[in-house]
N, CA, C and O atoms as a GROMACS GRO file, in nm:
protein
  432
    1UNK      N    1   0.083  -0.119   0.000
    1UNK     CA    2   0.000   0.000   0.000
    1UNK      C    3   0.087   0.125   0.000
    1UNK      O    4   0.074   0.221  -0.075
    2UNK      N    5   0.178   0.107   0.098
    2UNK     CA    6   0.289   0.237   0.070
    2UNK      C    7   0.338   0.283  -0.024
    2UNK      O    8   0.350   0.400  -0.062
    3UNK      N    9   0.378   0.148  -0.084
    3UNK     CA   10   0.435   0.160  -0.218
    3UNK      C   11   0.393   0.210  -0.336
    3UNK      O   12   0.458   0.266  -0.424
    4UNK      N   13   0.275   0.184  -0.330
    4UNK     CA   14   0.161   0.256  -0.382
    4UNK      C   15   0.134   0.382  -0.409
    4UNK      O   16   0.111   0.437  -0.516
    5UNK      N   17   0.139   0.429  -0.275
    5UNK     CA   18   0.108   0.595  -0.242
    5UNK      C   19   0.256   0.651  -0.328
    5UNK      O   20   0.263   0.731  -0.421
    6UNK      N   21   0.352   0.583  -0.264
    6UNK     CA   22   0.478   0.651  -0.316
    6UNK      C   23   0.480   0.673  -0.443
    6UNK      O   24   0.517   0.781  -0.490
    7UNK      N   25   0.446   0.585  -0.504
    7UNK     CA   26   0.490   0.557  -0.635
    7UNK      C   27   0.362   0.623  -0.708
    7UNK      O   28   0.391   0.631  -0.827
    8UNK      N   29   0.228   0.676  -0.683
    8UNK     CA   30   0.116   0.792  -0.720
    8UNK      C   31   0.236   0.892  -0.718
    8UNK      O   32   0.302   0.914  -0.819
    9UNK      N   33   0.268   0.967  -0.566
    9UNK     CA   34   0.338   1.068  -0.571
    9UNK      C   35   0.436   1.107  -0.600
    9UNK      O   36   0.476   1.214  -0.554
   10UNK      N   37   0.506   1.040  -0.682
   10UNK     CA   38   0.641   1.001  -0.780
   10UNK      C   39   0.580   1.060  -0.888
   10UNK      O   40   0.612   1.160  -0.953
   11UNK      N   41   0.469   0.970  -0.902
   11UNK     CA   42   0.442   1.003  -1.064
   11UNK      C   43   0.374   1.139  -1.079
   11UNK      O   44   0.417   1.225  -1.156
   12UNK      N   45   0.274   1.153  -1.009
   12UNK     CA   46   0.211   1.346  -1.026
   12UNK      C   47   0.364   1.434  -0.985
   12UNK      O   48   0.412   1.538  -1.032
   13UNK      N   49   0.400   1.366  -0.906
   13UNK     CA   50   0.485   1.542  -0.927
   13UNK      C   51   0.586   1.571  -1.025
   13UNK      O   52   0.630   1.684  -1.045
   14UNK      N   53   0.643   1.414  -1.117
   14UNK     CA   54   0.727   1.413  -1.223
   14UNK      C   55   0.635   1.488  -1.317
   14UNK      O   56   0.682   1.571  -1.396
   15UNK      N   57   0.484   1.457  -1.310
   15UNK     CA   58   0.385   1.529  -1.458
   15UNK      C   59   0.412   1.690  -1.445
   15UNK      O   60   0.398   1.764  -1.542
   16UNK      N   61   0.453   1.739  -1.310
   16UNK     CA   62   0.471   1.906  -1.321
   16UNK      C   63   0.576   1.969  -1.368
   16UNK      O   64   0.594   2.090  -1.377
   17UNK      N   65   0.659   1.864  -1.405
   17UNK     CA   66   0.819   1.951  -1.436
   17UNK      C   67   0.785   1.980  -1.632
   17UNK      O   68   0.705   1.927  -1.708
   18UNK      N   69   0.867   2.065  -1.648
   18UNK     CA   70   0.801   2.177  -1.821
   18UNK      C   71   0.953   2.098  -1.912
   18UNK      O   72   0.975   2.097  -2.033
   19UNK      N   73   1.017   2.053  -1.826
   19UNK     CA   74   1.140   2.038  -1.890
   19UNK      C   75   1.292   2.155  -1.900
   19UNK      O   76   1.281   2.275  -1.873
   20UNK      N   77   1.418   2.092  -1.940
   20UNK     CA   78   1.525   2.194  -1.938
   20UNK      C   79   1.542   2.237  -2.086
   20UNK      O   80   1.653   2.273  -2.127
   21UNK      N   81   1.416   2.232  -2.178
   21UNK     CA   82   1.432   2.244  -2.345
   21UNK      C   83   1.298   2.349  -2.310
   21UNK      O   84   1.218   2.339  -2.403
   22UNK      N   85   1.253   2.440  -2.212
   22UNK     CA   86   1.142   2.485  -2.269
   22UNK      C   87   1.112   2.625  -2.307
   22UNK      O   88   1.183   2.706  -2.247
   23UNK      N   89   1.040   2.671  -2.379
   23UNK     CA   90   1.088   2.782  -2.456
   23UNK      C   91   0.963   2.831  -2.427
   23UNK      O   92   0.870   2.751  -2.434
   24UNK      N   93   0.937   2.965  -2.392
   24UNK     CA   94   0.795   3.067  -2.401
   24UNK      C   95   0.761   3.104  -2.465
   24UNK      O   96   0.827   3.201  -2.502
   25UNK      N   97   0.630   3.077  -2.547
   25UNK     CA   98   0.555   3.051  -2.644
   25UNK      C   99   0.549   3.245  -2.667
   25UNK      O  100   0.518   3.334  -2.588
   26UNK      N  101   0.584   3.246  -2.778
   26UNK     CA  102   0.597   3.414  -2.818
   26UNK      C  103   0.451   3.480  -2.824
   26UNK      O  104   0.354   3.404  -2.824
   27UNK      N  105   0.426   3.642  -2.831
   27UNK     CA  106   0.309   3.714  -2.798
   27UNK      C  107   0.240   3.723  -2.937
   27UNK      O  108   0.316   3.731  -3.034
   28UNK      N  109   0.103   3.723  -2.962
   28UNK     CA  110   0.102   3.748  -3.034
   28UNK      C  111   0.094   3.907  -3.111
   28UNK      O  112   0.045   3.997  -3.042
   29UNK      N  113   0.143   3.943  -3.257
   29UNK     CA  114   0.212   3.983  -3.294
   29UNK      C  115   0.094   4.122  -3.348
   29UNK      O  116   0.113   4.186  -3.452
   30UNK      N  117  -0.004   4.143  -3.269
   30UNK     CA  118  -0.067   4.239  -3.264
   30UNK      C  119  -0.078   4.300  -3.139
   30UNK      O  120  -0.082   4.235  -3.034
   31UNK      N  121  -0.085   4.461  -3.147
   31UNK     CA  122  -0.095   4.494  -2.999
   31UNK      C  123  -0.259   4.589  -2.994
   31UNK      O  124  -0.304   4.681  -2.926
   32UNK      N  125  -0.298   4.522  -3.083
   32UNK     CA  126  -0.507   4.578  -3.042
   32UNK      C  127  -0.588   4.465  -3.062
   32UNK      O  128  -0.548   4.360  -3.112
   33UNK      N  129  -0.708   4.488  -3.019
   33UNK     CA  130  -0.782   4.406  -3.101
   33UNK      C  131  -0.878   4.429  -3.196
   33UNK      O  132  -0.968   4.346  -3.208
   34UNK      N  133  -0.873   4.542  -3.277
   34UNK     CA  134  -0.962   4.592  -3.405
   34UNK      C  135  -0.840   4.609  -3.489
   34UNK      O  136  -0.725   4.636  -3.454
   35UNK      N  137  -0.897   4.582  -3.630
   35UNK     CA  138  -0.809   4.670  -3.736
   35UNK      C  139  -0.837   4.831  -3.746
   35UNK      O  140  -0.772   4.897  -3.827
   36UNK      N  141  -0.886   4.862  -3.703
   36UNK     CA  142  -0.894   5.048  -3.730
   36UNK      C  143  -0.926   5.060  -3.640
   36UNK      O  144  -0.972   4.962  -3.582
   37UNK      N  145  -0.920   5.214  -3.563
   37UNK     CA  146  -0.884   5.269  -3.479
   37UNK      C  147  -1.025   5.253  -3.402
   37UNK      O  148  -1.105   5.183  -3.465
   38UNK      N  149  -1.074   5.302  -3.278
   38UNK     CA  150  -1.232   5.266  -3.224
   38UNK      C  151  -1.252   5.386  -3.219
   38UNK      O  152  -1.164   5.472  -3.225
   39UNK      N  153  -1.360   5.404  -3.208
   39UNK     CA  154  -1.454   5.580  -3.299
   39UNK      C  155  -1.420   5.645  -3.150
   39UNK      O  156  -1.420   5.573  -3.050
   40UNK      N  157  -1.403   5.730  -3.148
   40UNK     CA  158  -1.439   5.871  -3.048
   40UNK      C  159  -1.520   5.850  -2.966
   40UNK      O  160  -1.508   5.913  -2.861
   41UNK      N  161  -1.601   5.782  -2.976
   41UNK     CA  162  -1.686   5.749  -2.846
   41UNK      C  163  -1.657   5.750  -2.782
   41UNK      O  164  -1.694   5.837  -2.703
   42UNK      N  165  -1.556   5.652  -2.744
   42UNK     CA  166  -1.534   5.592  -2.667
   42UNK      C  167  -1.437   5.576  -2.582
   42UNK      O  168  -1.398   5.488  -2.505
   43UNK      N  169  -1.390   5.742  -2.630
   43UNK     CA  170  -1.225   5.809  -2.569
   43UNK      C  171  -1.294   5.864  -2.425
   43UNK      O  172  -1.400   5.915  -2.389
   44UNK      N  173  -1.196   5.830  -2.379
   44UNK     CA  174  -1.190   5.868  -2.195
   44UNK      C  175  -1.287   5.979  -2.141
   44UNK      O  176  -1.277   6.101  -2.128
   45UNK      N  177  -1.377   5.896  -2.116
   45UNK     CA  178  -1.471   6.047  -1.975
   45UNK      C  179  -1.555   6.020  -2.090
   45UNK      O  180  -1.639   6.092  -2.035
   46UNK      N  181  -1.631   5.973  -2.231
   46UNK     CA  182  -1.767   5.989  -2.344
   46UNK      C  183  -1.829   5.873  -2.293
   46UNK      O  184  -1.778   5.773  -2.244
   47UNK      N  185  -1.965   5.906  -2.315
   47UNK     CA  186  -2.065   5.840  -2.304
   47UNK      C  187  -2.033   5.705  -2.348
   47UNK      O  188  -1.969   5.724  -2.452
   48UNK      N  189  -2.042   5.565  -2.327
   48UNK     CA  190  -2.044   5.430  -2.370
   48UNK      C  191  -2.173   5.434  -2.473
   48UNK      O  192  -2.266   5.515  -2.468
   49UNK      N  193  -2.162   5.360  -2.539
   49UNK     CA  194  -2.286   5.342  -2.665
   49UNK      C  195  -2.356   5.222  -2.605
   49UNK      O  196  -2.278   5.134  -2.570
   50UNK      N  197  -2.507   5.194  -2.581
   50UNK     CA  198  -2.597   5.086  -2.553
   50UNK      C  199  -2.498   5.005  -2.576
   50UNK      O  200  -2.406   4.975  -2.499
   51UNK      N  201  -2.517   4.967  -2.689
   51UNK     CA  202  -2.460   4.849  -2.799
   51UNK      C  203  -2.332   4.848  -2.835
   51UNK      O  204  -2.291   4.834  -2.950
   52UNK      N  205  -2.240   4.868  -2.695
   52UNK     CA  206  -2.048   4.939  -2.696
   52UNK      C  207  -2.020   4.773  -2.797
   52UNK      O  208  -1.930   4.800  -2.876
   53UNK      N  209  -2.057   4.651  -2.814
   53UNK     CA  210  -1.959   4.543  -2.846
   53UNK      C  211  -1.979   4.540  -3.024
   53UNK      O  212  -1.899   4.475  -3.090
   54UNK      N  213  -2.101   4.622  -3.097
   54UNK     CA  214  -2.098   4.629  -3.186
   54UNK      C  215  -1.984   4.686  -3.291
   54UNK      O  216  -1.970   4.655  -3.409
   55UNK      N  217  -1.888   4.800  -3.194
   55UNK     CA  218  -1.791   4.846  -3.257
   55UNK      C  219  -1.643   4.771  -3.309
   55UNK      O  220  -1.531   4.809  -3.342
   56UNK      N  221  -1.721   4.633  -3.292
   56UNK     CA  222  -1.568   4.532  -3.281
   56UNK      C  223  -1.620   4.490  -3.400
   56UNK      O  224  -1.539   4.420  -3.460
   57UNK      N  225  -1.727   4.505  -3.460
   57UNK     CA  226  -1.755   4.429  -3.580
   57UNK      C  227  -1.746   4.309  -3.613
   57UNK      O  228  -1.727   4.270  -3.729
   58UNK      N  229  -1.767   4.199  -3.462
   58UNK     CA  230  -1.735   4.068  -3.509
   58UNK      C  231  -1.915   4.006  -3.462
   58UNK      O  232  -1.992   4.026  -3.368
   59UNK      N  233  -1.915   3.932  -3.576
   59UNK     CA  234  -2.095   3.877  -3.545
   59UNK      C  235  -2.095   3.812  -3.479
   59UNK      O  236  -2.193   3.806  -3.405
   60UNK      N  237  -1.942   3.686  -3.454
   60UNK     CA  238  -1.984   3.587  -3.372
   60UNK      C  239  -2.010   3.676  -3.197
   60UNK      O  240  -2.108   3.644  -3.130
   61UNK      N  241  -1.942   3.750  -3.161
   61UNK     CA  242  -1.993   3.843  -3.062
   61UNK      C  243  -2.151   3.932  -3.073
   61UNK      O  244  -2.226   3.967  -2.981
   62UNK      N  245  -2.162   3.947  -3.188
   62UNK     CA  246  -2.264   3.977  -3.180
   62UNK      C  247  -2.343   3.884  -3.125
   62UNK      O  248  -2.367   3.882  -3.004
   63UNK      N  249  -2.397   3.789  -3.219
   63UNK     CA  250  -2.456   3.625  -3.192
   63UNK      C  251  -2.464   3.625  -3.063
   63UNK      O  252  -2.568   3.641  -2.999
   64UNK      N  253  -2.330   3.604  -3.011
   64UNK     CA  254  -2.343   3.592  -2.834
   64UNK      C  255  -2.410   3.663  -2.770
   64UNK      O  256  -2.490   3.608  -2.694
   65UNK      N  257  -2.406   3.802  -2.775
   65UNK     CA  258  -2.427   3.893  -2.670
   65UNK      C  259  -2.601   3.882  -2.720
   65UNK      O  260  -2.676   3.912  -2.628
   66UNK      N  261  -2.668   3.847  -2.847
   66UNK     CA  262  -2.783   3.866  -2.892
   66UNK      C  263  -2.815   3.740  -2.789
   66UNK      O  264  -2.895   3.771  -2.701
   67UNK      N  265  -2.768   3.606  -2.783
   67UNK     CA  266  -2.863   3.512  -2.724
   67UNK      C  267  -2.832   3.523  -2.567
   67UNK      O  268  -2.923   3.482  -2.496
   68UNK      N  269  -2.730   3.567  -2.510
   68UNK     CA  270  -2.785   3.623  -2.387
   68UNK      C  271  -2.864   3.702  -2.329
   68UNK      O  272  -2.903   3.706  -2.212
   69UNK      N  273  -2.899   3.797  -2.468
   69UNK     CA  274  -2.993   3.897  -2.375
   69UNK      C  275  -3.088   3.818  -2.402
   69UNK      O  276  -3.147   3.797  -2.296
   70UNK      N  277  -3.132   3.767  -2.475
   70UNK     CA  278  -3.289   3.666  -2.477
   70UNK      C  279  -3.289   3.610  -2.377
   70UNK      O  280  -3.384   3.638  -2.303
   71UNK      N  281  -3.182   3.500  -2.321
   71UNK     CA  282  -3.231   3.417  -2.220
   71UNK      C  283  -3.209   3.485  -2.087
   71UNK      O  284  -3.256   3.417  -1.995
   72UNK      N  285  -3.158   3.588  -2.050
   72UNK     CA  286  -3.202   3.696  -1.955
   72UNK      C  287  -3.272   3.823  -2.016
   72UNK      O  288  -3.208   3.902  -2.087
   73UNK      N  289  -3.404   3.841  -1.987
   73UNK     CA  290  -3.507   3.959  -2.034
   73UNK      C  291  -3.439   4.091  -1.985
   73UNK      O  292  -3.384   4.188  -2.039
   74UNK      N  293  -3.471   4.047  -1.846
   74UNK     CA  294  -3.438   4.143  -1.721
   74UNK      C  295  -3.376   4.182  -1.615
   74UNK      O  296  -3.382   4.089  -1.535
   75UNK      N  297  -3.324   4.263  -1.575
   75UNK     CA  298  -3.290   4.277  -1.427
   75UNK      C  299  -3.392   4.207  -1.323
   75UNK      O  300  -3.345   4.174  -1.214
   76UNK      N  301  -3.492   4.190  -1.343
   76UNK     CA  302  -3.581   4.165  -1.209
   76UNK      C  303  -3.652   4.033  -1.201
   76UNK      O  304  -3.706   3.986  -1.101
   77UNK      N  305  -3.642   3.974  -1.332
   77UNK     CA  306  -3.645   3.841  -1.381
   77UNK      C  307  -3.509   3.752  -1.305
   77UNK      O  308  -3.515   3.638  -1.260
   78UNK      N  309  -3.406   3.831  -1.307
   78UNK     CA  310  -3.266   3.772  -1.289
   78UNK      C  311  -3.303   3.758  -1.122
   78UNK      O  312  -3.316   3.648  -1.069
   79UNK      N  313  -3.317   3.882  -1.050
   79UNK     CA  314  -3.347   3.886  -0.915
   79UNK      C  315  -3.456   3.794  -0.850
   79UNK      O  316  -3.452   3.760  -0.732
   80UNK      N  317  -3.574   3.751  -0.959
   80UNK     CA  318  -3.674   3.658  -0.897
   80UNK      C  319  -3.609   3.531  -0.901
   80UNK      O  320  -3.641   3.456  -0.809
   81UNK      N  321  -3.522   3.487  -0.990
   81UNK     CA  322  -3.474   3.382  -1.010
   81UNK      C  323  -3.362   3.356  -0.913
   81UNK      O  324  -3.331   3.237  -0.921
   82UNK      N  325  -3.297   3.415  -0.832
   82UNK     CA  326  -3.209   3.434  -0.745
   82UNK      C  327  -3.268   3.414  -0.620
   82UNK      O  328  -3.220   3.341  -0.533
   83UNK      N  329  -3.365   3.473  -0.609
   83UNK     CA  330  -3.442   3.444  -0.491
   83UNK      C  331  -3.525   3.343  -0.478
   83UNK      O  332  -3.556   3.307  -0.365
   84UNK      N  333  -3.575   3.280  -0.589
   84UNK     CA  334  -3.611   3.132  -0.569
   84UNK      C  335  -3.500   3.044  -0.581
   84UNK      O  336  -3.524   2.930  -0.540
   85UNK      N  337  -3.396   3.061  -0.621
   85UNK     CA  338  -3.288   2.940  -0.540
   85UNK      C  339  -3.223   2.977  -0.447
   85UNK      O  340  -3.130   2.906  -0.408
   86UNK      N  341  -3.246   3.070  -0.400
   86UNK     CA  342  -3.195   3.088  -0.211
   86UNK      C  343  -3.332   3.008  -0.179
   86UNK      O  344  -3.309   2.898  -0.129
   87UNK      N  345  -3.466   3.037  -0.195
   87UNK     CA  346  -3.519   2.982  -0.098
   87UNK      C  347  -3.540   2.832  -0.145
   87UNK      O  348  -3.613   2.771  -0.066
   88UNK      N  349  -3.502   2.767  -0.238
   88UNK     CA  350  -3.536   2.619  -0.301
   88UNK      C  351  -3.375   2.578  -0.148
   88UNK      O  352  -3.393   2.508  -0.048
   89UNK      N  353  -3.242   2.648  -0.186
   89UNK     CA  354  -3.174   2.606  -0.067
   89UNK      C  355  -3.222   2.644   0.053
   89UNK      O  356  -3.193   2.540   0.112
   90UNK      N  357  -3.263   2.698   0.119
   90UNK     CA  358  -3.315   2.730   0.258
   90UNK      C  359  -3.390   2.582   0.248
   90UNK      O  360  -3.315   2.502   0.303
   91UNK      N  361  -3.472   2.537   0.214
   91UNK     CA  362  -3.580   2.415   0.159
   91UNK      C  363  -3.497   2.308   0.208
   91UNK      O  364  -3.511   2.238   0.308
   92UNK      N  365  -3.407   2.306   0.117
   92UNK     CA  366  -3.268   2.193   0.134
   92UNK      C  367  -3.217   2.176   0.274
   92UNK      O  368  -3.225   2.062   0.319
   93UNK      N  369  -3.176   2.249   0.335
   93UNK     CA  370  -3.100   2.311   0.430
   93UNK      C  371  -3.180   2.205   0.552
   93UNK      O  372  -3.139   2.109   0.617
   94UNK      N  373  -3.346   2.293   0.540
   94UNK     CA  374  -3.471   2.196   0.685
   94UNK      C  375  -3.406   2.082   0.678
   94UNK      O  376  -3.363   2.044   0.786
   95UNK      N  377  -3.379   1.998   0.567
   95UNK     CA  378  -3.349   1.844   0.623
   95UNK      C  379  -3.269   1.800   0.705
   95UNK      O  380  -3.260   1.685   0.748
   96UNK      N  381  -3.170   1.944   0.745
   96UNK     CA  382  -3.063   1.828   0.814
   96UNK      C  383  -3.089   1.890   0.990
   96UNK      O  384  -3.022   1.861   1.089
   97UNK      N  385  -3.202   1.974   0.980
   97UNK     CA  386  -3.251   1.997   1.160
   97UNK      C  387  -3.338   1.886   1.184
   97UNK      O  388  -3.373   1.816   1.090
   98UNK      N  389  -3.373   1.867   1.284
   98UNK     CA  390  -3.423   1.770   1.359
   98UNK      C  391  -3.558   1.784   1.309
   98UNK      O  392  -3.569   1.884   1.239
   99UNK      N  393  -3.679   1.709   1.323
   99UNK     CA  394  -3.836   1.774   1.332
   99UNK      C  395  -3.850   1.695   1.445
   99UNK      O  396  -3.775   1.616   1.504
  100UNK      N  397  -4.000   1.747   1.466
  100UNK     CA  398  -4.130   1.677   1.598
  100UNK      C  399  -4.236   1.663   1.487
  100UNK      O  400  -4.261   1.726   1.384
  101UNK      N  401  -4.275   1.579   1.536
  101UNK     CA  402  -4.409   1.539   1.480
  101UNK      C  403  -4.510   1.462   1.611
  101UNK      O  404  -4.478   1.382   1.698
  102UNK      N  405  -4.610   1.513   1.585
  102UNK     CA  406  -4.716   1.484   1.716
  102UNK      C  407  -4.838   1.383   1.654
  102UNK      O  408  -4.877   1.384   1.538
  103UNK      N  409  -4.874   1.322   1.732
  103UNK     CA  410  -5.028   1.226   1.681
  103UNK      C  411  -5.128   1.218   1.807
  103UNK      O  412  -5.099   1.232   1.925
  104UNK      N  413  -5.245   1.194   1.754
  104UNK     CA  414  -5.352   1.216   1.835
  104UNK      C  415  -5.468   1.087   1.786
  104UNK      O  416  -5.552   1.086   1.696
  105UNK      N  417  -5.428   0.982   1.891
  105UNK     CA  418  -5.546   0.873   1.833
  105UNK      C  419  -5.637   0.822   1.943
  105UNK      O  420  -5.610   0.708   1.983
  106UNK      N  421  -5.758   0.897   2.008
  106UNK     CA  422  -5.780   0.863   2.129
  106UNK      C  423  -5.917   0.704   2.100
  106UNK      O  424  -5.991   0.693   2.002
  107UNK      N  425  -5.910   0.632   2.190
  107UNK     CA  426  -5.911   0.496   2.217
  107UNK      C  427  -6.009   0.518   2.317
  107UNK      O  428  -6.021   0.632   2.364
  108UNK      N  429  -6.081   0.425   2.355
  108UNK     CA  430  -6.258   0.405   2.421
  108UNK      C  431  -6.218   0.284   2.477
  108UNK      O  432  -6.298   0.216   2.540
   0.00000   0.00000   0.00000
């Protein structure tokens, strides 16, 4: 059984070593993430635009940010839903206190 253990902890901690050949994977070779510059908007202290992720011009972000807002409507939708799984756990929780339970069967 020892041998065992030893020989687990032999082997995970040999899986952490990177090696004496290892080289850091270089940056990549852009330093933004748009090809043209981002509009004026959005220069320091201006108003944010509703729709700030549209200026990246990428749909698959679009896509995204479109099917999240569907499956959250609302702020208060989000909050009812929050508060029914606090109280579905509170629910959970009763099982592990004790109960009483009483009976009443009177006899002649």
């Amino acid at each position: 059984m020892k041998s065992a253990v030893l020989g687990l902890t032999l082997l995970a901690l040999s899986s952490c070593a990177v090696g004496p050949n290892f080289k850091r994977p270089q940056s990549p070779p852009t330093d933004r993430y748009t090809t043209s510059d981002l509009p004026a908007s959005l220069a320091s202290g201006a108003d944010i635009p509703y729709e700030w992720w549209k200026i990246y011009g990428s749909t698959a972000l679009d896509e995204l940010v479109d099917s999240a807002l569907r499956g959250n409507p609302t702020v208060t939708a989000a909050q009812a839903a929050l508060r029914q799984a606090n109280e579905l756990v509170k629910v959970q929780r009763a099982a592990l206190f004790p109960g009483l339970q009483a009976a009443y069967s009177p006899l002649r």
